[in-house]
MARSELO-507203 format. One record per residue (C-alpha): chain; residue in one letter; x, y, z. Coordinates in pm, 1 decimal. Layout:
N
<r mol="A" type="a" px="X" py="Y" pz="Z"/>
...
// end
This chain:
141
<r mol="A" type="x" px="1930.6" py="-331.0" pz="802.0"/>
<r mol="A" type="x" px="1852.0" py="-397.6" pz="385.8"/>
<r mol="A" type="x" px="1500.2" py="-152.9" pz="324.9"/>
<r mol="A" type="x" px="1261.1" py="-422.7" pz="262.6"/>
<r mol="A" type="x" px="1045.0" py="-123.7" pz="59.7"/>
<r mol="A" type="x" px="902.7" py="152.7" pz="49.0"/>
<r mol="A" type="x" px="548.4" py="254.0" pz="205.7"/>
<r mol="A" type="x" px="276.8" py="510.2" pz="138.7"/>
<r mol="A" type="x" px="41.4" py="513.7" pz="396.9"/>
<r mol="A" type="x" px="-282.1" py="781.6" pz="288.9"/>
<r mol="A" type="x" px="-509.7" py="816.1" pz="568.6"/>
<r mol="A" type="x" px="-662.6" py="1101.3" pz="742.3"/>
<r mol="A" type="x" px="-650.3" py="991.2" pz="1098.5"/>
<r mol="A" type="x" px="-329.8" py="1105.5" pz="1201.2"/>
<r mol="A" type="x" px="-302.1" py="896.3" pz="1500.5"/>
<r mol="A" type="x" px="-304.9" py="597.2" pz="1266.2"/>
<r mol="A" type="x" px="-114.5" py="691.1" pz="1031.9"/>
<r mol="A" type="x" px="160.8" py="812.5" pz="1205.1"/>
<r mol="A" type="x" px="189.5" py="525.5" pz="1436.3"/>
<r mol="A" type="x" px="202.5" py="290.1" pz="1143.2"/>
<r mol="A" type="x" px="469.4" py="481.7" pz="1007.7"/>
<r mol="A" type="x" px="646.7" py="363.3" pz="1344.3"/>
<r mol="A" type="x" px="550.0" py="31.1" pz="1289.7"/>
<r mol="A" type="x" px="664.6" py="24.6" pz="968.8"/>
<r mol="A" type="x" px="1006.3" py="171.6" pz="990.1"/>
<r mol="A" type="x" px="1074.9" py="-45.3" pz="1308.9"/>
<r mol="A" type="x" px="989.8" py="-369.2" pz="1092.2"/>
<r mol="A" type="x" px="1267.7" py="-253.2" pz="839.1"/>
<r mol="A" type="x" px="1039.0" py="-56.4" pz="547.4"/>
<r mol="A" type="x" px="1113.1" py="279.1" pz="470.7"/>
<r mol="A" type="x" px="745.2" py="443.0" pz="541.9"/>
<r mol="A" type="x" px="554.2" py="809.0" pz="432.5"/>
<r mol="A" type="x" px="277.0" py="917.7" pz="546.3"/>
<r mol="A" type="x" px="-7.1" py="1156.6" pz="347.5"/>
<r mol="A" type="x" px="-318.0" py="1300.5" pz="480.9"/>
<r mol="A" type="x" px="-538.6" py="1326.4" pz="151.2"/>
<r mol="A" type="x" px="-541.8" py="1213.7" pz="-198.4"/>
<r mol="A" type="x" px="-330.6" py="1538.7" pz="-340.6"/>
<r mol="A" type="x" px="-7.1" py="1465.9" pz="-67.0"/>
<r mol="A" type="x" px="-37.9" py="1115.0" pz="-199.1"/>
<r mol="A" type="x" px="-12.5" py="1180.8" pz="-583.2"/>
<r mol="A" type="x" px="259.4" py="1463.4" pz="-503.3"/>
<r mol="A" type="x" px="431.7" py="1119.0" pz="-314.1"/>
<r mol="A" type="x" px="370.3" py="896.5" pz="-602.6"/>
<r mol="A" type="x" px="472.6" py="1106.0" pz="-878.0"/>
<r mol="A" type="x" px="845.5" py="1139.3" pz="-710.2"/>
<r mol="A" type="x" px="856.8" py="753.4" pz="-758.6"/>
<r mol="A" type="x" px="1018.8" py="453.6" pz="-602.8"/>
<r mol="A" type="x" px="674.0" py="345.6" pz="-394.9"/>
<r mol="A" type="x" px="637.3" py="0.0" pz="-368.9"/>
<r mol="A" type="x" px="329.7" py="-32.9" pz="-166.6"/>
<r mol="A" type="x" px="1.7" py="231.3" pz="-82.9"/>
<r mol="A" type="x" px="-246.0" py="134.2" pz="230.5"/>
<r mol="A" type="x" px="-508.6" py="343.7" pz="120.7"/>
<r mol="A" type="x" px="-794.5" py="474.2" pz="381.1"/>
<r mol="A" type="x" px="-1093.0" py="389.4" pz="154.6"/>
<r mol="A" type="x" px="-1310.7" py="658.3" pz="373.8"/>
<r mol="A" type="x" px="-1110.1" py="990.8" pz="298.2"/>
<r mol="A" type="x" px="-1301.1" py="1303.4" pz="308.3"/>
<r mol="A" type="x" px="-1266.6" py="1551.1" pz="35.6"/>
<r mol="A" type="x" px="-1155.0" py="1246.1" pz="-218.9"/>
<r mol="A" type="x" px="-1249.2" py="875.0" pz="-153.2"/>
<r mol="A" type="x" px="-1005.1" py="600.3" pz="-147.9"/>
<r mol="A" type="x" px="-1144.8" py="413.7" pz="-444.7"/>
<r mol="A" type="x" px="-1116.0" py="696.6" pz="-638.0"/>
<r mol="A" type="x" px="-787.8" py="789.2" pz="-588.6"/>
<r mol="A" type="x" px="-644.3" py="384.4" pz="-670.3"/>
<r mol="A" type="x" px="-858.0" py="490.7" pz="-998.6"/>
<r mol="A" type="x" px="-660.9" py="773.4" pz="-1063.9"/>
<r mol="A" type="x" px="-328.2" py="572.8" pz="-988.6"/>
<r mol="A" type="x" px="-419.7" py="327.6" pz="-1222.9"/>
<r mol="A" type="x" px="-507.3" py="607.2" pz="-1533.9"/>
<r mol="A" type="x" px="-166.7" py="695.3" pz="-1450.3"/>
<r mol="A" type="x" px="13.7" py="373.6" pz="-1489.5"/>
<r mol="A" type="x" px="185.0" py="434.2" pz="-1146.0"/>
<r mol="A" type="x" px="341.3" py="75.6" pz="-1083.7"/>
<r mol="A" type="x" px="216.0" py="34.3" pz="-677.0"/>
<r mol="A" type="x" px="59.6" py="-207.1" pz="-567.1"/>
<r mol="A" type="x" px="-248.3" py="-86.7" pz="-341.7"/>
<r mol="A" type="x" px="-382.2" py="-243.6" pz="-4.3"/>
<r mol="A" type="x" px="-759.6" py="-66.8" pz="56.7"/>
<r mol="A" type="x" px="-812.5" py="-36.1" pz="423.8"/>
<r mol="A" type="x" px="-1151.2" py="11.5" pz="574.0"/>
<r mol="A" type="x" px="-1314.9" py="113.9" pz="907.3"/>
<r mol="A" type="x" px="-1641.7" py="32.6" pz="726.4"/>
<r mol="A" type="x" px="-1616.5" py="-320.1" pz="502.3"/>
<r mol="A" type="x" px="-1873.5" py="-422.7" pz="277.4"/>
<r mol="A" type="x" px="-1826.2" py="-777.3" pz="49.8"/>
<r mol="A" type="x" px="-1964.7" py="-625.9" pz="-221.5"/>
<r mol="A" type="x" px="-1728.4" py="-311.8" pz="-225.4"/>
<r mol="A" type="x" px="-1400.5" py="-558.1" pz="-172.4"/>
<r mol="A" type="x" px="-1497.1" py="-825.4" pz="-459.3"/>
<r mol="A" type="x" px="-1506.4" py="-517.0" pz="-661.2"/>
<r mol="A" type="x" px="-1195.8" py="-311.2" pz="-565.5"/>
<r mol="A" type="x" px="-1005.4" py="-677.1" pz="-588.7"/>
<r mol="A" type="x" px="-1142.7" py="-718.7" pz="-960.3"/>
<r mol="A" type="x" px="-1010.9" py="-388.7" pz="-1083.9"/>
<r mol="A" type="x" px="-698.7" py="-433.6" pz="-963.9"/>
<r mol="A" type="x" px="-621.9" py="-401.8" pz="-576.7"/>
<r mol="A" type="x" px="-381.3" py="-600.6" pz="-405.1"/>
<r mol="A" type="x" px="-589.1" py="-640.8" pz="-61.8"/>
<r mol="A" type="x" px="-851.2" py="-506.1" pz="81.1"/>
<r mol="A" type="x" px="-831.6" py="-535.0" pz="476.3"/>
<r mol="A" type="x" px="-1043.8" py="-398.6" pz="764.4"/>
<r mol="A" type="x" px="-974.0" py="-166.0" pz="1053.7"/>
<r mol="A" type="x" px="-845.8" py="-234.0" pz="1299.9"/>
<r mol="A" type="x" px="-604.3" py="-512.5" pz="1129.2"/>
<r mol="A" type="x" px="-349.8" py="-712.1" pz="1327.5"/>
<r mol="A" type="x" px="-13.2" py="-601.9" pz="1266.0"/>
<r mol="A" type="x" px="126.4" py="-940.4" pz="1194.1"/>
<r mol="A" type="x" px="-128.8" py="-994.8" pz="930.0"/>
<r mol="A" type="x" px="-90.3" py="-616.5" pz="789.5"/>
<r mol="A" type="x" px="305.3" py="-709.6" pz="791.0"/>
<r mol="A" type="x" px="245.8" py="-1021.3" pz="595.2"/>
<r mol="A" type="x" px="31.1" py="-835.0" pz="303.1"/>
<r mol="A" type="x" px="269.5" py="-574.8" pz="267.0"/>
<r mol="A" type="x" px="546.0" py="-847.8" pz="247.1"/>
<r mol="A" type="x" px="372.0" py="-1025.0" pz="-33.2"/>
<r mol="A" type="x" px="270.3" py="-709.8" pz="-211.6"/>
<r mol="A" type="x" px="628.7" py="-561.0" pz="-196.2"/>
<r mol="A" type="x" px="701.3" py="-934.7" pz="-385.5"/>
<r mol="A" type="x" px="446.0" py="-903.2" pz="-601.4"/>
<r mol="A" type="x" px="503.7" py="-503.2" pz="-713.4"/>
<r mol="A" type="x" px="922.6" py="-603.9" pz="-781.3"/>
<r mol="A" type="x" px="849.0" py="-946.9" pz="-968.4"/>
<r mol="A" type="x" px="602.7" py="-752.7" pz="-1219.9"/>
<r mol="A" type="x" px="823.0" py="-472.0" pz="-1220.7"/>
<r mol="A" type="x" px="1133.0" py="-642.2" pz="-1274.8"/>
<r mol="A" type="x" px="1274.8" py="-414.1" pz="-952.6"/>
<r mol="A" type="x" px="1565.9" py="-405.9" pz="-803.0"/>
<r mol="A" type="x" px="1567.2" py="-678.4" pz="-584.4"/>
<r mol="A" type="x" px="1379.5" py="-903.3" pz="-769.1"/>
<r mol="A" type="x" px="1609.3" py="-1144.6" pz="-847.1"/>
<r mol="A" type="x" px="1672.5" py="-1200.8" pz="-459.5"/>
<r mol="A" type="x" px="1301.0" py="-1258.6" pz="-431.4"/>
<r mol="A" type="x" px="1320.0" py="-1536.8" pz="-711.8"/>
<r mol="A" type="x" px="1640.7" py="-1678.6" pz="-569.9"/>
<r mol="A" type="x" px="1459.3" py="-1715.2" pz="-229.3"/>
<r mol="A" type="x" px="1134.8" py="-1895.9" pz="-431.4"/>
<r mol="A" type="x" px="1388.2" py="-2093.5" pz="-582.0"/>
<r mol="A" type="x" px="1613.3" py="-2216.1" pz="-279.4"/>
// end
């Protein structure tokens, strides 16, 4: 089976985040998994991410700050905020600067599937990735 991308999945629960790995790899992405804000730089900085679901409640740096500090960087990922706790006001703002989705705990799987799909699109069509051309070819067929 053809990697449909690569995920970063930065949450503290390990529970979560290691079953979504699961889920991940099953559906055909090629998934990682960091507890904190540093393990996911040290992750980003070795490239070829296509995708970060980001815990927005992280506890020694919060998840808003670090897709701030991705951004500075000009890492080219697109970022899914997920949150135990939503609040409208937090979301309109974390979509204005930038984020790809913001999505409350606990999500459906299907629907969590279906963002990352788009955003995987979305990060290789801006990028000009590797597989971007098969993306256009399927918009176009």
């Amino acid at each position: 089976m053809k990697c449909k991308g690569r995920i970063l999945i930065v949450d503290d629960e390990d529970r979560f985040r290691n079953s979504l790995k699961r889920i991940l790899e099953k559906s055909g992405y090629a998934a990682v998994g960091a507890a904190d804000g540093m393990a996911a730089m040290h992750v980003l900085e070795q490239g070829g991410v296509d995708v970060v679901l980001l815990d927005s409640n992280l506890p020694s740096l919060p998840g808003e700050d670090i897709f701030m500090i991705i951004r500075e960087h000009g890492m080219a990922v697109e970022i899914v905020l997920l949150t135990g706790f939503p609040v409208i006001e937090n979301a309109l703002k974390m979509m204005r600067n930038g984020v790809f989705d913001y999505l409350a705990k606990p999500i459906a799987i299907n629907q969590l599937l279906a963002v990352i799909g788009r955003a995987v699109k979305n990060k290789r069509i801006r990028n000009w990735d590797a597989g971007a051309t098969d993306i256009l070819g399927e918009t176009i067929a």
